[in-house]
C-alpha positions as CSV (number, residue, x, y, z in Angstrom):
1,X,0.0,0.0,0.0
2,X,1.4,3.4,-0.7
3,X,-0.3,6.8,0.1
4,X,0.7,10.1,2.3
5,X,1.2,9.7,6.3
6,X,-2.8,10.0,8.0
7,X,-4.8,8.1,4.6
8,X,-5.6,4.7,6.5
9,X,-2.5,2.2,5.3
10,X,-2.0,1.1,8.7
11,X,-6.0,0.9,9.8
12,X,-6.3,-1.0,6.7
13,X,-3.8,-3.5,7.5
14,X,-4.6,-3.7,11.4
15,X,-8.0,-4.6,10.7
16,X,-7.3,-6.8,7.6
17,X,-7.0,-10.2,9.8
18,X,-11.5,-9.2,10.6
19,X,-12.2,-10.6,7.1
20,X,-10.2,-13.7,6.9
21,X,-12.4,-16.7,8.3
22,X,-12.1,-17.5,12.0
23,X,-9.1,-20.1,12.7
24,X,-10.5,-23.6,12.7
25,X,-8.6,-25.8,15.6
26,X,-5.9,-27.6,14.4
27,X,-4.7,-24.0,13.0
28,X,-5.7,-22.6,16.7
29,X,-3.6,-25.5,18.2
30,X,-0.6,-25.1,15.9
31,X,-0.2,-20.8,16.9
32,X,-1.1,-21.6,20.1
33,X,2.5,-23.9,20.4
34,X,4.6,-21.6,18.3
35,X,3.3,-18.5,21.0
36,X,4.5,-21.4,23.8
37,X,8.0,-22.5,22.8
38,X,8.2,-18.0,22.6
39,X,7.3,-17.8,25.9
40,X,4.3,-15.2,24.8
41,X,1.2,-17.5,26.2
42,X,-0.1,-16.8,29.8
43,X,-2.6,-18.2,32.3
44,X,-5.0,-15.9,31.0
45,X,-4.7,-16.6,27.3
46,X,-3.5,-19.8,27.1
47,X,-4.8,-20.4,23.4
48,X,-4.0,-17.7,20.5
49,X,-7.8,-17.9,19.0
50,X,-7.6,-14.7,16.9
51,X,-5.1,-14.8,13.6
52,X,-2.2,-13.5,14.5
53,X,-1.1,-9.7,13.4
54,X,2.7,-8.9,13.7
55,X,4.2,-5.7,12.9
56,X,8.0,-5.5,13.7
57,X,9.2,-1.5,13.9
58,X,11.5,-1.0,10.8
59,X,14.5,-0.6,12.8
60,X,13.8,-4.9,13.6
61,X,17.1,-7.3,12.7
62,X,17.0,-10.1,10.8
63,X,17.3,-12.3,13.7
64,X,14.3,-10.8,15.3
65,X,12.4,-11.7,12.1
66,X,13.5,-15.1,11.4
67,X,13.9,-16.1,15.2
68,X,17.1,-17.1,17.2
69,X,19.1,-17.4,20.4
70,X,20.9,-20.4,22.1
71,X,18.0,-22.4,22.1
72,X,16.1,-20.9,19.2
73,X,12.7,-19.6,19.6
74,X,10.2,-18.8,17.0
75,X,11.0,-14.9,15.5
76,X,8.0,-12.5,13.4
77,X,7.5,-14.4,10.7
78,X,6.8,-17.8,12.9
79,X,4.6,-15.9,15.1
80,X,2.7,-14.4,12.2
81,X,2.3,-18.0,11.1
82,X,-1.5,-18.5,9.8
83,X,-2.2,-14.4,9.6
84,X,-0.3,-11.6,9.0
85,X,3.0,-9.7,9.1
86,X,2.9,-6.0,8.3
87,X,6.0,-3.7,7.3
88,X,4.8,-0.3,8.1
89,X,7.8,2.0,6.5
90,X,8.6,-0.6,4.3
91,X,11.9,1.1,2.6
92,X,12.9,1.9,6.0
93,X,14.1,-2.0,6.3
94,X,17.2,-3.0,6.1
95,X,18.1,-4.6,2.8
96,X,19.7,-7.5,5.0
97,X,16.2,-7.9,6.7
98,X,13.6,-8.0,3.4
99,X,16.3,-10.3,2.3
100,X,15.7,-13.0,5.1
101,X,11.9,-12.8,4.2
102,X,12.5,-14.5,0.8
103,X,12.7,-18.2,1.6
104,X,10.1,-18.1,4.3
105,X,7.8,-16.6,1.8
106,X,8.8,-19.5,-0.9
107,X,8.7,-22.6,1.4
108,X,6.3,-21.2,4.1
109,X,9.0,-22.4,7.1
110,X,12.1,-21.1,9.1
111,X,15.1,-23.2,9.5
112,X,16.9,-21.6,12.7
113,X,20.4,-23.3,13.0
114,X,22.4,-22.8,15.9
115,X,25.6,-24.6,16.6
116,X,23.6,-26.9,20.0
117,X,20.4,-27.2,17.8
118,X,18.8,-26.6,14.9
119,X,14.9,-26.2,14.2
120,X,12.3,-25.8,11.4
121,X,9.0,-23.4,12.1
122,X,6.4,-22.7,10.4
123,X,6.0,-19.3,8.6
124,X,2.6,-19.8,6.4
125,X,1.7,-16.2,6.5
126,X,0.6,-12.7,4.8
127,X,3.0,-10.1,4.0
128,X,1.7,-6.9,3.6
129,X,3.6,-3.5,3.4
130,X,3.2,0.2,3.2
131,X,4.9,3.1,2.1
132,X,4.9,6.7,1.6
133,X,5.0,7.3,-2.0
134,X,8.2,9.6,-1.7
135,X,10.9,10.5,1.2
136,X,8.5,13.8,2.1
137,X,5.1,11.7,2.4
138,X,3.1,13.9,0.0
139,X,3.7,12.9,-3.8
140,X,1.2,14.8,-5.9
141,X,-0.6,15.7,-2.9
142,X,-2.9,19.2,-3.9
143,X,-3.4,19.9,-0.1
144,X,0.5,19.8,0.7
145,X,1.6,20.9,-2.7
């Protein structure tokens, strides 16, 4: 999506996991475990029921995308695994980082190899992005212009 700061790119995307159909449970099951092995599930939402919506700030590493650490835990993508992930500022990423989207997007998992261990995660998701349509927000904008 590409239009000047204030015209709705991010409310569109934020509510664009209320029209995909409700998760059936296997898929509730499935992101409830990934949210688990993260450490993101409490006593008072023990199952994720809702698709998930994940929007990493644009400043995010590839790590913190793809997942990591001595004993590797499930990273953005993973955790975005049957809904959505959403670059707000999308030429604000790192090249690096849009790079490590590539072969999730293709295979629809994460390999996460770490010298102790190595795992494979899910990563069946939506990508969507936004942009301004130039560095100053405003392209052909007659209000700003």
């Amino acid at each position: 999506m590409s239009g000047p700061p204030g015209s709705g790119k991010t409310l569109l995307a934020r509510t664009f996991t209320s029209i995909l159909p409700s998760m059936d449970e296997d898929e509730v099951l499935e992101v409830s475990q990934l949210y688990s092995v993260a450490g993101q599930l409490s006593s008072e939402r023990p199952l994720i029921t809702e698709r998930p919506f994940r929007a990493p700030h644009h400043t995010a590493s590839s790590s913190s995308l793809i997942g990591g650490g001595s004993n590797p835990t499930p990273g953005e993508i993973s955790l975005s695994h049957r809904g959505v992930l959403f670059l707000d500022e999308f030429p604000e990423f790192q090249r690096e980082v849009l790079e490590s989207l590539r072969q999730p997007l293709e295979d629809r998992i994460v390999h996460v190899s770490r010298v102790r261990n190595s795992v494979t995660y899910p990563a069946d998701f939506m990508l969507l992005a936004s942009q301004n349509p130039c560095p100053c927000g405003y392209l052909r904008d007659p209000d700003t212009a």
